[in-house]
NUGU-63171 format. One record per residue (C-alpha): residue in three letters; x, y, z; residue number from 1. Coordinates in pm, 1 decimal, always signed. Example, Ala and Ser with C-alpha at 12.3 -4.5 7.8 and 13.67 -1.06 7.14 Angstrom:
ALA  +1230.0  -450.0  +780.0  1;
SER  +1367.0  -106.0  +714.0  2;
This chain:
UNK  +9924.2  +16193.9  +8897.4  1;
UNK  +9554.9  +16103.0  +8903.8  2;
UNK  +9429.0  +16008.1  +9212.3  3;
UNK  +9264.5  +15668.4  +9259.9  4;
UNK  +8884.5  +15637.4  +9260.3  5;
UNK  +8919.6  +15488.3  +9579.0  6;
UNK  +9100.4  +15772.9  +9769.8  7;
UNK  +8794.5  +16014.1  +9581.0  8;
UNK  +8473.7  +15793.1  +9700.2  9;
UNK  +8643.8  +15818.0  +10056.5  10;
UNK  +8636.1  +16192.3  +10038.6  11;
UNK  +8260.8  +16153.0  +9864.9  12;
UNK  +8161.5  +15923.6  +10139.5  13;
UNK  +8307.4  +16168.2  +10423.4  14;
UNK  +8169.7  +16479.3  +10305.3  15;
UNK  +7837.1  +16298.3  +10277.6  16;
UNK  +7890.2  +16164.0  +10636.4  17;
UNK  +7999.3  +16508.6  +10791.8  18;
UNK  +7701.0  +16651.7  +10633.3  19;
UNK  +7415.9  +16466.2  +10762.3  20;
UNK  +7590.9  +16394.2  +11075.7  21;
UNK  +7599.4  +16795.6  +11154.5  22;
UNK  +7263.8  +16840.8  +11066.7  23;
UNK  +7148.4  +16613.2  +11291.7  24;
UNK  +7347.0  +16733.8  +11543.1  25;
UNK  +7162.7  +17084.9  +11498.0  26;
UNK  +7550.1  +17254.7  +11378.4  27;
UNK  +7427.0  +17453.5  +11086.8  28;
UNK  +7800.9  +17601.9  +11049.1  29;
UNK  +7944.5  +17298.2  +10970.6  30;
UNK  +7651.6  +17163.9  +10748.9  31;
UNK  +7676.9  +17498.3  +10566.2  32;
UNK  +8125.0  +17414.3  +10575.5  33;
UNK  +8052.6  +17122.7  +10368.7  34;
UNK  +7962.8  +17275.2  +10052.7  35;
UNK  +8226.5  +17500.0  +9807.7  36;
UNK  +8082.9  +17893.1  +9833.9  37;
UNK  +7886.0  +17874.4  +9511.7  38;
UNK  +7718.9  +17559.3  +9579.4  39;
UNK  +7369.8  +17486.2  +9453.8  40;
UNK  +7074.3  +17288.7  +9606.4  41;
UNK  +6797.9  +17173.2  +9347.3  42;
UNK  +6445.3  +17072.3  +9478.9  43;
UNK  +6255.3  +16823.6  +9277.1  44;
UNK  +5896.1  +16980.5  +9493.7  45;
UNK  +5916.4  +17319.3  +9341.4  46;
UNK  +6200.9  +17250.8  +9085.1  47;
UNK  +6409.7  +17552.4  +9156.6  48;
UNK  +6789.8  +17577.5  +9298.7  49;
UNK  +6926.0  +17740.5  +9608.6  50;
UNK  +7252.5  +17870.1  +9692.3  51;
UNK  +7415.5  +17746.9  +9978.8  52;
UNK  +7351.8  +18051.8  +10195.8  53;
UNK  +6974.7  +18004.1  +10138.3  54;
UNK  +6983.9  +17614.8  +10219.8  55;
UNK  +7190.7  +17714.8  +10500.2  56;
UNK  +6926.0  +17966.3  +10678.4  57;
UNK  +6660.0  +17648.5  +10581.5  58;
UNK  +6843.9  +17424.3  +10798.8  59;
UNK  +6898.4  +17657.2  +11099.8  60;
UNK  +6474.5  +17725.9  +11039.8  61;
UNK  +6432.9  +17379.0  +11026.7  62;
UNK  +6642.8  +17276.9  +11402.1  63;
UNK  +6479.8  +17589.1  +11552.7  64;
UNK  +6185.7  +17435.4  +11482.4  65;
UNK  +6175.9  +17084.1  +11528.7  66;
UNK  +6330.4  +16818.6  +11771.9  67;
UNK  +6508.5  +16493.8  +11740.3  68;
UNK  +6666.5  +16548.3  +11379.3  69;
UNK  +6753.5  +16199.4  +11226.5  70;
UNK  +6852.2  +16088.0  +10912.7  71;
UNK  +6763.7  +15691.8  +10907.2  72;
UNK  +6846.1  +15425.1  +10724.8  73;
UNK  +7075.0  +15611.0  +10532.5  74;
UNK  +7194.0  +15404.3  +10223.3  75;
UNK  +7525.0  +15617.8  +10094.3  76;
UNK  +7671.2  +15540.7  +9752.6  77;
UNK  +8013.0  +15698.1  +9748.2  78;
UNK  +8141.8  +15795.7  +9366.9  79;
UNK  +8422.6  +15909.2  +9240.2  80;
UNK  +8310.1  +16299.6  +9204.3  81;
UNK  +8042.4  +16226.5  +9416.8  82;
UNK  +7745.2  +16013.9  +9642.3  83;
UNK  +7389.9  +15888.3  +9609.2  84;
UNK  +7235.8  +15862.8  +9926.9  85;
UNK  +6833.1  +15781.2  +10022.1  86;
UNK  +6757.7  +15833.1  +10380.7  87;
UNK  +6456.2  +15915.7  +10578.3  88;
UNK  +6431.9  +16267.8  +10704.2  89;
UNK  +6306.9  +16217.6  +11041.1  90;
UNK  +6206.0  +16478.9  +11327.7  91;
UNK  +5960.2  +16626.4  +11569.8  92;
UNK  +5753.0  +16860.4  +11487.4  93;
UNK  +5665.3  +17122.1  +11784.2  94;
UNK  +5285.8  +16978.2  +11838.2  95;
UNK  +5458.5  +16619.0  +11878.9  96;
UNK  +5413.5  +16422.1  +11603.4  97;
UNK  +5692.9  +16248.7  +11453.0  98;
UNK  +5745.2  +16239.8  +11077.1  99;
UNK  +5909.5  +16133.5  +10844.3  100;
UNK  +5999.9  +16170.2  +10457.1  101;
UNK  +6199.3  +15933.0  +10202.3  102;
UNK  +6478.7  +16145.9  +10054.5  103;
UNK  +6713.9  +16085.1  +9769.8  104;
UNK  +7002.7  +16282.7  +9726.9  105;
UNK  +7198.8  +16306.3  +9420.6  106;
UNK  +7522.3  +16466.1  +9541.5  107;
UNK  +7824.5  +16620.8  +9290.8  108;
UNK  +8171.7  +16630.1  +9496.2  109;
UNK  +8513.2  +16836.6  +9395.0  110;
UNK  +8835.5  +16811.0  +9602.0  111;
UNK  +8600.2  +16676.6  +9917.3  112;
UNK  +8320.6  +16977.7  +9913.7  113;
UNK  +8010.7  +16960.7  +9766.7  114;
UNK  +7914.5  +17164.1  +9497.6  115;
UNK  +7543.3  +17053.9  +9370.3  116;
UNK  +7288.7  +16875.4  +9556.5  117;
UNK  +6976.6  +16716.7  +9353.8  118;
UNK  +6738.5  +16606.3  +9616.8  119;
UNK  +6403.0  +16425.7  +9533.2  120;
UNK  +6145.7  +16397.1  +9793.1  121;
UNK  +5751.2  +16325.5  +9810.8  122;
UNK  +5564.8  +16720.0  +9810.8  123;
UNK  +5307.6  +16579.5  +9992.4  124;
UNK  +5496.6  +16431.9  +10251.9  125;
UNK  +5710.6  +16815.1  +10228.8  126;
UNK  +5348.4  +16943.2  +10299.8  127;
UNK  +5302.1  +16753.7  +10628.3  128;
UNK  +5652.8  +16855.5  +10751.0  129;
UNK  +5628.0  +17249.9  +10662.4  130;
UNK  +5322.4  +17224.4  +10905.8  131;
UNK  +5604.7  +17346.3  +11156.3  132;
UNK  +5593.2  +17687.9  +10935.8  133;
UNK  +5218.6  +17744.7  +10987.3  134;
């Protein structure tokens, strides 16, 4: 029996949900528990995809390095083998200054785990927050 679109945008929507949520709460693990083993990430600034690992060890780089992780005004689309979601990527960087960079994510969902992220952002905005790299 197929299972209603409804019952598969709920799992889209809580997968989507879980994800951010444990980013922002600095739990790489769980972030990185969110996503099937041979997941990919694709970047629209260099145009290249990641495996999960390597998004993974980005993530735990990124909350060693900055403060005060928030994804704002998050605007989630659940689908049924999937979610759109635009946000702002917000956080401190360690000199102080708060940034922040429109995202849109482009999400592909199987049996509630994600297993390819497109995710368009501004480079030059990307340039301004990979300051904290310097």
């Amino acid at each position: 029996m197929a299972v209603p679109a409804d019952k598969k945008q709920f799992a889209s929507a809580a997968v989507a949900i879980r994800l951010f949520d444990s980013i922002e709460a600095g739990d790489i693990a769980a972030a990185r528990a969110c996503f099937v083993p041979h997941a990919v990430v694709w970047y629209s600034i260099d145009q290249t995809e990641r495996p999960r690992d390597a998004v993974a060890a980005t993530l735990q780089a990124m909350v060693n390095r900055m403060s005060d992780i928030t994804y704002s005004n998050r605007r989630l689309q659940p689908l049924r083998h999937g979610f759109v979601q635009q946000h702002v990527l917000e956080a401190t960087r360690r000199d102080g200054k708060r940034i922040g960079i429109p995202v849109a994510v482009i999400a592909q969902v199987e049996k509630g785990l994600i297993v390819r992220i497109d995710e368009y952002m501004d480079s030059a905005l990307v340039a301004e927050f990979r300051k904290i790299f310097d």
